[in-house]
KOLLUMVO-566927 format. One record per residue (C-alpha): residue number from 0; residue in three letters; y, x, z. Coordinates in Angstrom, 2 decimals. Each point is the difference from the previous one (the first is absolute). Layout:
BEGIN
num, residu, py, px, pz
NUM, ala, Y, X, Z
...
***
This chain:
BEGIN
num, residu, py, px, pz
0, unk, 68.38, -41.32, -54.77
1, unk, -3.07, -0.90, -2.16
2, unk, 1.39, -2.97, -2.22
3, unk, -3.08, -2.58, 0.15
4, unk, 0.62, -3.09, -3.05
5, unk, -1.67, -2.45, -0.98
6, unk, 0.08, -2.37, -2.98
7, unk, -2.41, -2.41, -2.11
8, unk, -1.76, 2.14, -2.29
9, unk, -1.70, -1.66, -3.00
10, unk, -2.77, 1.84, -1.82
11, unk, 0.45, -0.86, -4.00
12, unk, -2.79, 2.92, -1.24
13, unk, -2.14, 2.31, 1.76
14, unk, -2.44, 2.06, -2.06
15, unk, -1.81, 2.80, 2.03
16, unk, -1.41, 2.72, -2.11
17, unk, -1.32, 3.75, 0.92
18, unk, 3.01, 1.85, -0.50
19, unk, 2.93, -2.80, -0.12
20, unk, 1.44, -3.40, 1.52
21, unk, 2.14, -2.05, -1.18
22, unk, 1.95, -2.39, 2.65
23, unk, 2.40, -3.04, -1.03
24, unk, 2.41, -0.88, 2.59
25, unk, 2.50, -3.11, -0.31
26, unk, 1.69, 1.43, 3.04
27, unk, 1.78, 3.15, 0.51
28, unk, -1.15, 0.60, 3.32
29, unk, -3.26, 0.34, 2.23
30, unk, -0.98, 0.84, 3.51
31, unk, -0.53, 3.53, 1.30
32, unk, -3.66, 0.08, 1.20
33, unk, -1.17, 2.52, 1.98
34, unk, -2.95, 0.56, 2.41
35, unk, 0.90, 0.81, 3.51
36, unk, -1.90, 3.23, 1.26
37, unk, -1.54, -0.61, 3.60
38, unk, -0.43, 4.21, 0.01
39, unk, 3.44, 0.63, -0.76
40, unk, 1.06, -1.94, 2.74
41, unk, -2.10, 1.91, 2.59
42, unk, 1.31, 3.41, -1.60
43, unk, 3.80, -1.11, 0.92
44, unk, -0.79, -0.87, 3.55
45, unk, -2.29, 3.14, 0.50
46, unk, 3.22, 2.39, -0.02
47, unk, 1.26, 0.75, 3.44
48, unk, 3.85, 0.77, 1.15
49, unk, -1.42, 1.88, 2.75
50, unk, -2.12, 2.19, -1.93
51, unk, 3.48, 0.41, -2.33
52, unk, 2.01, 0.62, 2.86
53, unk, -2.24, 2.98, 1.49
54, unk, -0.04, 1.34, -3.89
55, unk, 3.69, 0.34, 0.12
56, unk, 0.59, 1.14, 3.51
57, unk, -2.87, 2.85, -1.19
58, unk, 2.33, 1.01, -2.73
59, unk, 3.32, -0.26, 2.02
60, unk, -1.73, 2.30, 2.42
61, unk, 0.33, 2.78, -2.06
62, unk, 3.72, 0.45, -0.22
63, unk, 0.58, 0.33, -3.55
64, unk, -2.36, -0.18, -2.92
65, unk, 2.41, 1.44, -2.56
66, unk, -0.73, 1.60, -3.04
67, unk, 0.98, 3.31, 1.08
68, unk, -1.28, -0.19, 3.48
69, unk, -2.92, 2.14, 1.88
70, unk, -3.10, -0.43, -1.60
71, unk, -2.00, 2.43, 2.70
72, unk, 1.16, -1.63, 3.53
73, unk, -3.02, -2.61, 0.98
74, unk, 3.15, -2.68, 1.36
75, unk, 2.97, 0.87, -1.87
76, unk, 0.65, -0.59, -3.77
77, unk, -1.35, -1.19, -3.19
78, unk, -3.21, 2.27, 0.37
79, unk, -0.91, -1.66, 3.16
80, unk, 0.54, -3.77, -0.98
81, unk, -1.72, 0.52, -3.41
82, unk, -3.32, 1.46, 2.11
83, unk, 0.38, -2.71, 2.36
84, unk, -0.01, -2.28, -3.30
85, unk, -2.90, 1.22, -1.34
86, unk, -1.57, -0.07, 3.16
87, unk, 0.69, -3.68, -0.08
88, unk, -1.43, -0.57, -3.50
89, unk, -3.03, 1.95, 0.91
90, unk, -0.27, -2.09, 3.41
91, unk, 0.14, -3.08, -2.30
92, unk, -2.81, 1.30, -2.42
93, unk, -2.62, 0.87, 2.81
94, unk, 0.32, -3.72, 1.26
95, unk, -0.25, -1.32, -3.49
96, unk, -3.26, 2.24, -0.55
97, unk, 1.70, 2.55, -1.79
98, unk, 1.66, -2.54, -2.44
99, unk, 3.18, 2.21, -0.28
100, unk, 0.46, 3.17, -1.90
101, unk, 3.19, 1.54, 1.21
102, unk, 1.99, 2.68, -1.93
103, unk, 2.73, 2.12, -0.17
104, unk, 1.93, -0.20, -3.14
105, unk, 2.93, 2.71, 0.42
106, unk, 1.87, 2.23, -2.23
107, unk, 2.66, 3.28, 0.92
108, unk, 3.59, -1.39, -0.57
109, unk, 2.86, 2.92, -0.89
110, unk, 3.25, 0.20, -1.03
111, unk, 1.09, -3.81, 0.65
112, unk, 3.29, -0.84, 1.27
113, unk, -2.13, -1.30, 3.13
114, unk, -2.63, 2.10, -0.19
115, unk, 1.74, 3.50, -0.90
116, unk, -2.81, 2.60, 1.26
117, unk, -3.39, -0.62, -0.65
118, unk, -1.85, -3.43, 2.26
119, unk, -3.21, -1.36, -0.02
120, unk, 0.40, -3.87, -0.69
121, unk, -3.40, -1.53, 1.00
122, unk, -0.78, -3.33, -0.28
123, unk, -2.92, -1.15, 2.11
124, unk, -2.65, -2.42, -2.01
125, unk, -2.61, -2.59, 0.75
126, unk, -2.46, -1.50, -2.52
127, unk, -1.65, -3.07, 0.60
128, unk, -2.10, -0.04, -3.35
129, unk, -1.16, -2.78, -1.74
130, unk, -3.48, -1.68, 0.07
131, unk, 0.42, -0.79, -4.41
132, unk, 2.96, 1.19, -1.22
133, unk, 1.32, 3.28, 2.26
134, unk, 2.38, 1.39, -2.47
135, unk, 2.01, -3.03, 0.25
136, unk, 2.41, 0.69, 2.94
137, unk, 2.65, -2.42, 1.68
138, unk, 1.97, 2.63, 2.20
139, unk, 2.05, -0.75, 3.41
140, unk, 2.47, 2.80, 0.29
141, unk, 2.33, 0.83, 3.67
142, unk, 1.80, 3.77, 0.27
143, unk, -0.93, 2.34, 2.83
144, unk, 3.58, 1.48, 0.48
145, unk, 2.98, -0.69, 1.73
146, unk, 3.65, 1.32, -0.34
147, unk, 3.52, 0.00, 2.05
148, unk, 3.47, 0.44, -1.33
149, unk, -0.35, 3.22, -1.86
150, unk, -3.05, -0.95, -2.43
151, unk, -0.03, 4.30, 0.38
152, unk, -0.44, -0.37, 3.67
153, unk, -3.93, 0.98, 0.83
154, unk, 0.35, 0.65, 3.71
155, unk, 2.09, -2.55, 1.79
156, unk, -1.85, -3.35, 1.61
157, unk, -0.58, -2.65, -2.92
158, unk, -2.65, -2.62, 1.37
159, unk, 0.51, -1.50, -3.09
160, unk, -2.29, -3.17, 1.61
161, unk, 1.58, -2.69, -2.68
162, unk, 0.36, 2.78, -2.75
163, unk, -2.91, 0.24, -0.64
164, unk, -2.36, -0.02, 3.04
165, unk, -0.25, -4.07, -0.35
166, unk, -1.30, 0.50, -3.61
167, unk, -2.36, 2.49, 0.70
168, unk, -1.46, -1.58, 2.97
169, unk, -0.36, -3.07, -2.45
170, unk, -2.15, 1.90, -1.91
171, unk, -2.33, 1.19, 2.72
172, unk, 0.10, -3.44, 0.99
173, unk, -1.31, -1.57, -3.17
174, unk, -2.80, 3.12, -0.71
175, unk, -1.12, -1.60, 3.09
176, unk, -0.27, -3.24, -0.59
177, unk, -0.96, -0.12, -3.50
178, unk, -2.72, 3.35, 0.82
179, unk, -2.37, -2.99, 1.67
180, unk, 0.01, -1.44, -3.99
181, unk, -1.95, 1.20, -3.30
182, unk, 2.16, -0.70, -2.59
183, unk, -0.45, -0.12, -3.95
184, unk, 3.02, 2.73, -0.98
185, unk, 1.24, 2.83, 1.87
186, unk, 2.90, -0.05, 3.26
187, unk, 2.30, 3.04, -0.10
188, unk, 1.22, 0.45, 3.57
189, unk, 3.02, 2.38, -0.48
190, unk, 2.14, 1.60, 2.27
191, unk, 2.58, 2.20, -1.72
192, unk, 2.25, 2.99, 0.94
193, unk, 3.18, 1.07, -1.66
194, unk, 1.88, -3.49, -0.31
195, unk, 2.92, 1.15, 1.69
196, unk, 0.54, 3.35, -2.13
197, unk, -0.37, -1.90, -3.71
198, unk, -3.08, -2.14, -0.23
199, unk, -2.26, 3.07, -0.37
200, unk, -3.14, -1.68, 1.98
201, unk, 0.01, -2.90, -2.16
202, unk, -0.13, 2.50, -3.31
203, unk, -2.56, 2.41, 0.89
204, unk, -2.08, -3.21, 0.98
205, unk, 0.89, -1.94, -3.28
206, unk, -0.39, 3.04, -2.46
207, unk, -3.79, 0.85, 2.25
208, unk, -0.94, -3.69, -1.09
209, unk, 1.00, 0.47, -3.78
210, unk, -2.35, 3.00, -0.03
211, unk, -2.42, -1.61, 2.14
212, unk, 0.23, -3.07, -2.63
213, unk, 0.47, -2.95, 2.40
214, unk, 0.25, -3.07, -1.17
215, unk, 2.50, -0.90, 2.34
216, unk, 1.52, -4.06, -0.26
217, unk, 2.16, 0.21, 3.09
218, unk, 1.67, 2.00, 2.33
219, unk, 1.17, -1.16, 3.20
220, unk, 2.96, 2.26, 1.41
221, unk, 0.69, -0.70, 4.19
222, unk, 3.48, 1.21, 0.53
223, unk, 1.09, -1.44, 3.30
224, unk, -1.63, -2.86, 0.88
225, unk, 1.10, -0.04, 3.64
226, unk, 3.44, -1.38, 0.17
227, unk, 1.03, -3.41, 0.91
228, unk, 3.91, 0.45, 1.06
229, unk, 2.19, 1.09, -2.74
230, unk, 3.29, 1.65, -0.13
231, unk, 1.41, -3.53, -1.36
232, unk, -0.92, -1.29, 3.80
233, unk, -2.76, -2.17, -1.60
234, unk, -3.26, 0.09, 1.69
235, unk, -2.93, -1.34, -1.78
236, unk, -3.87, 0.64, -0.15
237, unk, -0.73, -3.16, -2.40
238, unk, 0.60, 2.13, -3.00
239, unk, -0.31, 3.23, -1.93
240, unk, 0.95, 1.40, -3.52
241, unk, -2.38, 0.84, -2.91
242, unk, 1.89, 2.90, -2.58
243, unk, -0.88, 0.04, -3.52
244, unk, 1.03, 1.21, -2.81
245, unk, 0.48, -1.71, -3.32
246, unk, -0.91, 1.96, -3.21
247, unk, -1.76, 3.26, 0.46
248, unk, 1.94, 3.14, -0.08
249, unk, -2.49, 1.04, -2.80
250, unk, 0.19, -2.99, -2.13
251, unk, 0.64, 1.64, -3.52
252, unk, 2.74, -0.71, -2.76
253, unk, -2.11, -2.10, -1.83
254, unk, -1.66, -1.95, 2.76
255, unk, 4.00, -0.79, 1.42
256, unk, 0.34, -1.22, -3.95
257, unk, -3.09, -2.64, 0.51
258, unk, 0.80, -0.84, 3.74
259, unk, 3.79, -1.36, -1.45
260, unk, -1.47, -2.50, -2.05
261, unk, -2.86, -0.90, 2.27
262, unk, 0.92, 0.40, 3.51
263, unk, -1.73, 1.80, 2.77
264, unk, 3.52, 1.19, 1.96
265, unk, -1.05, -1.78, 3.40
266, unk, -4.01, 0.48, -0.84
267, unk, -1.27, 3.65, 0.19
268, unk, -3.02, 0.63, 1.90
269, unk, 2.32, 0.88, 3.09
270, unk, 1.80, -3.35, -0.05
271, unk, -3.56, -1.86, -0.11
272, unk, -1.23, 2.00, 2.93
273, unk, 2.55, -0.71, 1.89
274, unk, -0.34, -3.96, -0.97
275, unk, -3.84, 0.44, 1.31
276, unk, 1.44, 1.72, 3.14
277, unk, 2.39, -2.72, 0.32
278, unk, -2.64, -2.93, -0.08
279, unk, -2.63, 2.03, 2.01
280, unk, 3.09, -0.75, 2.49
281, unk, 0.31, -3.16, -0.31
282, unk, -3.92, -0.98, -0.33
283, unk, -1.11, 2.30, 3.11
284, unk, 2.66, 1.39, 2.58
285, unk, 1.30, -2.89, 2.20
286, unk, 4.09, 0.16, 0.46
287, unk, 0.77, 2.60, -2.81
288, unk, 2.00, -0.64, -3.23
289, unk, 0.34, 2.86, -2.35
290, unk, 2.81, 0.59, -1.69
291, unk, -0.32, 1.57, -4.15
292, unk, 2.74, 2.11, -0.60
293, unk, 0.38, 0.80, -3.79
294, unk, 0.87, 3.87, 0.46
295, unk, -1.43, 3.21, 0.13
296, unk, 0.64, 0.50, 3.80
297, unk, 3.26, -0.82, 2.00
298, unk, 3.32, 0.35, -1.69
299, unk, -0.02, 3.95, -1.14
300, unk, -2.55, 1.30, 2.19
301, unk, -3.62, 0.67, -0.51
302, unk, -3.88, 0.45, 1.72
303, unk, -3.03, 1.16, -0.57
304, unk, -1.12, -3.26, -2.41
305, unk, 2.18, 1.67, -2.57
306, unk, -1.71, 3.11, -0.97
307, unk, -3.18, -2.61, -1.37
308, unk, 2.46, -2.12, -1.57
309, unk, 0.96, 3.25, -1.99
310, unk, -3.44, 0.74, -1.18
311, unk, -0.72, -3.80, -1.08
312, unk, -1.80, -1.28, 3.54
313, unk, 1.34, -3.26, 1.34
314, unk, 1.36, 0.89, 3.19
315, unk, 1.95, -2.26, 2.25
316, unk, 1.61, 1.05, 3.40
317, unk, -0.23, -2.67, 3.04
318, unk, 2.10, 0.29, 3.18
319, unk, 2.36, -1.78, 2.26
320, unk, 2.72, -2.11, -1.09
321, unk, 2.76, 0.41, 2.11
322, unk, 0.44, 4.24, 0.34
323, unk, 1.81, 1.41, 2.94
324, unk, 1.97, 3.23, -0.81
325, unk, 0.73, 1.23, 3.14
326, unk, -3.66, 0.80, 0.28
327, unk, -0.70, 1.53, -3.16
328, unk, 0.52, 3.87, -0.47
329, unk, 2.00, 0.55, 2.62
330, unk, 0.54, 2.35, 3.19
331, unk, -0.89, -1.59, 2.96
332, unk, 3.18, -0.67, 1.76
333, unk, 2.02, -2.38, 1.49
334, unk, 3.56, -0.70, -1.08
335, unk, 2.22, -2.52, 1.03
336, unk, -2.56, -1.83, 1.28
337, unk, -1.77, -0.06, -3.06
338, unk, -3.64, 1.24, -0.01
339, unk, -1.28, 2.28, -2.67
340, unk, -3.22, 0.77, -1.20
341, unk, -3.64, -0.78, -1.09
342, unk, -1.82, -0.77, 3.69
343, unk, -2.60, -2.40, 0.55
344, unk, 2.17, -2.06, 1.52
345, unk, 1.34, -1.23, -3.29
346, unk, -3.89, -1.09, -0.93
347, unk, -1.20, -3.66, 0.34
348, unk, -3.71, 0.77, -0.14
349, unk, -0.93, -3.65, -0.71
350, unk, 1.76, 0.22, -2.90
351, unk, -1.41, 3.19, -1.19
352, unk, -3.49, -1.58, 0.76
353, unk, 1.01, -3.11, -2.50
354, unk, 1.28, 2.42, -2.90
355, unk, -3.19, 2.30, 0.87
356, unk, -1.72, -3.26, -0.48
357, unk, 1.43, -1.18, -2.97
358, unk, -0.98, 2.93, -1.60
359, unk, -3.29, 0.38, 0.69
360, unk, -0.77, -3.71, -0.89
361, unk, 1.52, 1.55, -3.70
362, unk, -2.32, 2.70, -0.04
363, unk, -3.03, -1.45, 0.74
364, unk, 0.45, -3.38, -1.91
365, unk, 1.33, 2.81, -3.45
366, unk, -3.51, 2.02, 1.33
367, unk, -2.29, -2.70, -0.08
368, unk, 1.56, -2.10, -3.10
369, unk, -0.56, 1.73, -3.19
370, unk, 1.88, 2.19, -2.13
371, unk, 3.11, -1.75, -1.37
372, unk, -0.48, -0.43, -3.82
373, unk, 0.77, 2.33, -2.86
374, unk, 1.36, -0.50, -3.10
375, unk, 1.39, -3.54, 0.43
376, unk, 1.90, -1.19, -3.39
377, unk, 2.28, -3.57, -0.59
378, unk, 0.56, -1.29, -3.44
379, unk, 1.73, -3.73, -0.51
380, unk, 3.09, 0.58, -1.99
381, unk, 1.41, -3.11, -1.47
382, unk, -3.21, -2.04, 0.80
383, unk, -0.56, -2.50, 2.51
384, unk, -2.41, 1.81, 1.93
385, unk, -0.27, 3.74, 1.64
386, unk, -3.47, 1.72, -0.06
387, unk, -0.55, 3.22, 2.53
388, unk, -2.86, 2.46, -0.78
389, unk, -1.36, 2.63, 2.16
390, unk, -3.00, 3.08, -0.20
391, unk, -2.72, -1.83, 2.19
392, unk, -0.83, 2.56, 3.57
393, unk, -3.35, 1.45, -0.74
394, unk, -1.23, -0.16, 3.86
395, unk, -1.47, -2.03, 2.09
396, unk, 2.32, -2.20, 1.72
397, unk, 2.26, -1.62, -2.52
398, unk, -1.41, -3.32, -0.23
399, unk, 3.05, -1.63, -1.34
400, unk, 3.60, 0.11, -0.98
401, unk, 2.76, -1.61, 1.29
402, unk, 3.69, -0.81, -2.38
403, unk, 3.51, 0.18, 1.73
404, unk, 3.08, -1.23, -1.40
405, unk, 3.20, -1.08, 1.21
406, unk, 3.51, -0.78, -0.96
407, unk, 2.24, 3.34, -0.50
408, unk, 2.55, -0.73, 2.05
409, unk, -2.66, -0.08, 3.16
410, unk, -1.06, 2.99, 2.55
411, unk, -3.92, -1.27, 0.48
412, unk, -2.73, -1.33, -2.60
413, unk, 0.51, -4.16, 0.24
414, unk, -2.91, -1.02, -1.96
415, unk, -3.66, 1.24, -0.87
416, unk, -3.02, -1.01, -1.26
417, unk, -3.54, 1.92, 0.10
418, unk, -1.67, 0.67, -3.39
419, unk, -3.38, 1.39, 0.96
420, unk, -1.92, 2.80, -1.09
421, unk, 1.59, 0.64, -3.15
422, unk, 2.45, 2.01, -2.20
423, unk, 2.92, -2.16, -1.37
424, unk, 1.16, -3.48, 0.92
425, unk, 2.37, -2.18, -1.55
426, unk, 2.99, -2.37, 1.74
427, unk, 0.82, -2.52, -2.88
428, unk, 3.49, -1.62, 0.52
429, unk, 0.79, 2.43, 2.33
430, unk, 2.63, 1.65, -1.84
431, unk, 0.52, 3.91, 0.22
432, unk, 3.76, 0.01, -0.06
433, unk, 0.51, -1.38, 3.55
434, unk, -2.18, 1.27, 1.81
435, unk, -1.63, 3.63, 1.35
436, unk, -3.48, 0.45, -0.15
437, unk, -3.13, 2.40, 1.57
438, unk, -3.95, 0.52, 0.69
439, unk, -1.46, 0.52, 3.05
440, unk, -3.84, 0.93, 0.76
441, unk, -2.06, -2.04, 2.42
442, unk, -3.26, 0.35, 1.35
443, unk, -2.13, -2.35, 1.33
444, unk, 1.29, -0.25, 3.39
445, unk, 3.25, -1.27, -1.27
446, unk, 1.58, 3.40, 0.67
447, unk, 2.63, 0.92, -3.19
448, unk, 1.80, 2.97, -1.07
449, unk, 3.12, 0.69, -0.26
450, unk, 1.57, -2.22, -3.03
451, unk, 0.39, 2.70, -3.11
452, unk, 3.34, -1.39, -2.43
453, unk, -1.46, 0.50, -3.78
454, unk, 1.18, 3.32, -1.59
455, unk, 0.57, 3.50, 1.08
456, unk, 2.78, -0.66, 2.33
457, unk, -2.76, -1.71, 2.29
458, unk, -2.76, 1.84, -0.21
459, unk, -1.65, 1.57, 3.18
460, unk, -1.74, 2.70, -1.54
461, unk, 0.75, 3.09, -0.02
462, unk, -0.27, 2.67, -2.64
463, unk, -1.14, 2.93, 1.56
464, unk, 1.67, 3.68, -1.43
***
């Protein structure tokens, strides 16, 4: 939960020039401030669990939306659901006066374990541009196919509804919602094919944005966010688990050499996304507590998160807590009394309509803030106080910055204090040794980025190739 503390704070010095500030503190600690969003509010009750529910009976109705499946048949197979997809997209964008531009982003597939023969994996795209900055994306992500037993298996029933027709109903869900909104950056609505046969959806789409050269500062992957009775016989729809990775897969020999004597393991761009995520939770959907796991995905497996994580994007994956696998890639069968298999029986749509929620509230408050800033630097070594610097955002919403530090040993930013429109601000007696530190962006709503830890292994830009 979002630690709120409070403590006497005693200004000793405060000297406000153009470009720095320098703050004296004879306590360690000071209240989180933040301004509550009235809009934000209104975009997590606009999401329906009806609408959800119809989204992922539509996809169950087509019997399987694997990989391999019919792409002709107008009711059977992946070709059908994606057309009924984009259909939905387009449906969206004519309400929204044409606010949508929707896309297919494919590639032909060969000679994969999964994929032996040559397949079409297309991933079906909607851009809600934005009004200032619209090559600055936040992306919500869900996968169009399904699966059953054998992951080879292309003709069999697999209603897949949990995995993954929750996620990508969330997704037409939030285009929705957030389609009635102009927003500063771009929304990526993204619904992705090939999970199932190795992540290929989530590549093509990822290596399409490097040569597109989005700026992309978060990626939000929906993988099964229906679930509320787990295989452990606990049911539960109070909470739900944020993924993240730790250092990025491409962090380089020599940045691993600076990151051991400076930190940074628990505070790449992924970890802070998932801490926004996390108090977007707490701040705006009633009754849900999200839970930060510190790994990659769940214990050996994977999703469609990972292939950004592997170019550099920070990526998270959000879903259920408690998984039941009976239900996941499985025949439909009954044995021993036991039933098997991915129905929409096993879907609580209420609770798909909160994690729906939870996300869009992310998207639109990441859309509307501004970009999370670049080049943040700490310096403080054997001295008694630790000065940040940053490259001010040349646009036209920053109005201020806002610094975030808290005691290593914690999940969430404790303490914070906003330094306002400038480029390097200094904590005396707050010591660097004990405590963690970042930068976020606000504008002049009171809406902040995501915080950015100082050095590369923070960073939310992206180096295009």
């Amino acid at each position: 939960m979002f630690n709120r503390m409070t403590s006497k704070v005693t200004i000793l010095n405060y000297t406000l020039a153009l470009s720095s500030l320098f703050i004296t503190t004879s306590a360690l600690s000071e209240q989180l401030n933040y301004q509550d969003q009235e809009k934000l509010h209104r975009i997590a009750d606009a999401v329906s669990a009806k609408r959800i529910e119809n989204d992922i009976q539509s996809l169950v109705n087509f019997g399987t939306r694997h990989t391999l499946s019919d792409t002709r048949s107008s009711t059977r197979g992946i070709g059908a659901a994606r057309r009924w997809i984009k259909a939905e997209f387009e449906k969206i964008s004519k309400q929204c006066g044409g606010c949508l531009q929707v896309i297919e982003v494919k590639e032909t597939i060969s000679g994969e374990k999964r994929i032996p023969t040559p397949v079409e994996v297309v991933n079906i795209i909607a851009i809600q541009r934005g009004t200032s900055e619209p090559n600055r994306m936040v992306v919500m992500s869900g996968d169009i196919d399904s699966r059953v037993s054998d992951v080879m298996d292309f003709t069999s029933d697999s209603p897949g509804a949990n995995d993954n027709a929750s996620g990508v109903a969330g997704v037409l869900e939030s285009a929705r919602v957030l389609s009635q909104y102009k927003f500063n950056g771009s929304i990526v609505y993204a619904t992705l094919s090939g999970e199932e046969q190795g992540l290929f959806g989530g590549k093509i789409l990822a290596e399409y944005a490097n040569k597109q050269r989005w700026q992309i500062h978060g990626v939000l992957n929906n993988d099964m966010i229906g679930n509320i009775t787990g295989i452990n016989g606990v049911t539960d729809n109070t909470t739900a688990r944020i993924f993240s990775e730790g250092t990025r897969v491409i962090e380089t020999k020599e940045q691993a050499h600076k990151r051991r004597f400076t930190g940074g393991e628990v505070d790449s761009a992924s970890r802070n996304l998932a801490r926004y995520i996390d108090t977007i939770a707490d701040r705006y959907i009633p009754n849900l507590d999200t839970l930060l796991v510190y790994r990659l995905d769940r214990f050996g497996r994977g999703g469609h998160h990972r292939p950004f994580n592997d170019m550099g994007y920070a990526a998270v994956r959000v879903m259920e807590t408690n998984e039941n696998y009976n239900h996941q890639h499985q025949d439909l069968r009954t044995e021993e009394g036991v039933v098997y298999g991915d129905t929409i029986k096993g879907v609580d749509f209420d609770y798909t309509a909160k994690l729906t929620a939870l996300n869009a509230v992310s998207l639109a408050s990441m859309a509307w803030a501004p970009a999370p800033p670049k080049a943040v630097t700490i310096s403080g070594a054997v001295q008694a106080s630790t000065t940040l610097k940053w490259q001010k955002n040349q646009d036209r919403t920053t109005t201020g910055y806002r610094i975030y530090w808290r005691y290593t040993s914690e999940p969430q930013w404790q303490f914070s204090r906003y330094v306002g429109d400038v480029s390097e601000a200094t904590l005396t007696n707050v010591v660097i040794d004990n405590y963690y530190f970042g930068v976020a962006t606000v504008n002049k709503e009171g809406l902040e980025s995501p915080v950015v830890f100082p050095g590369d292994v923070g960073a939310f830009e992206h180096v295009n190739k």
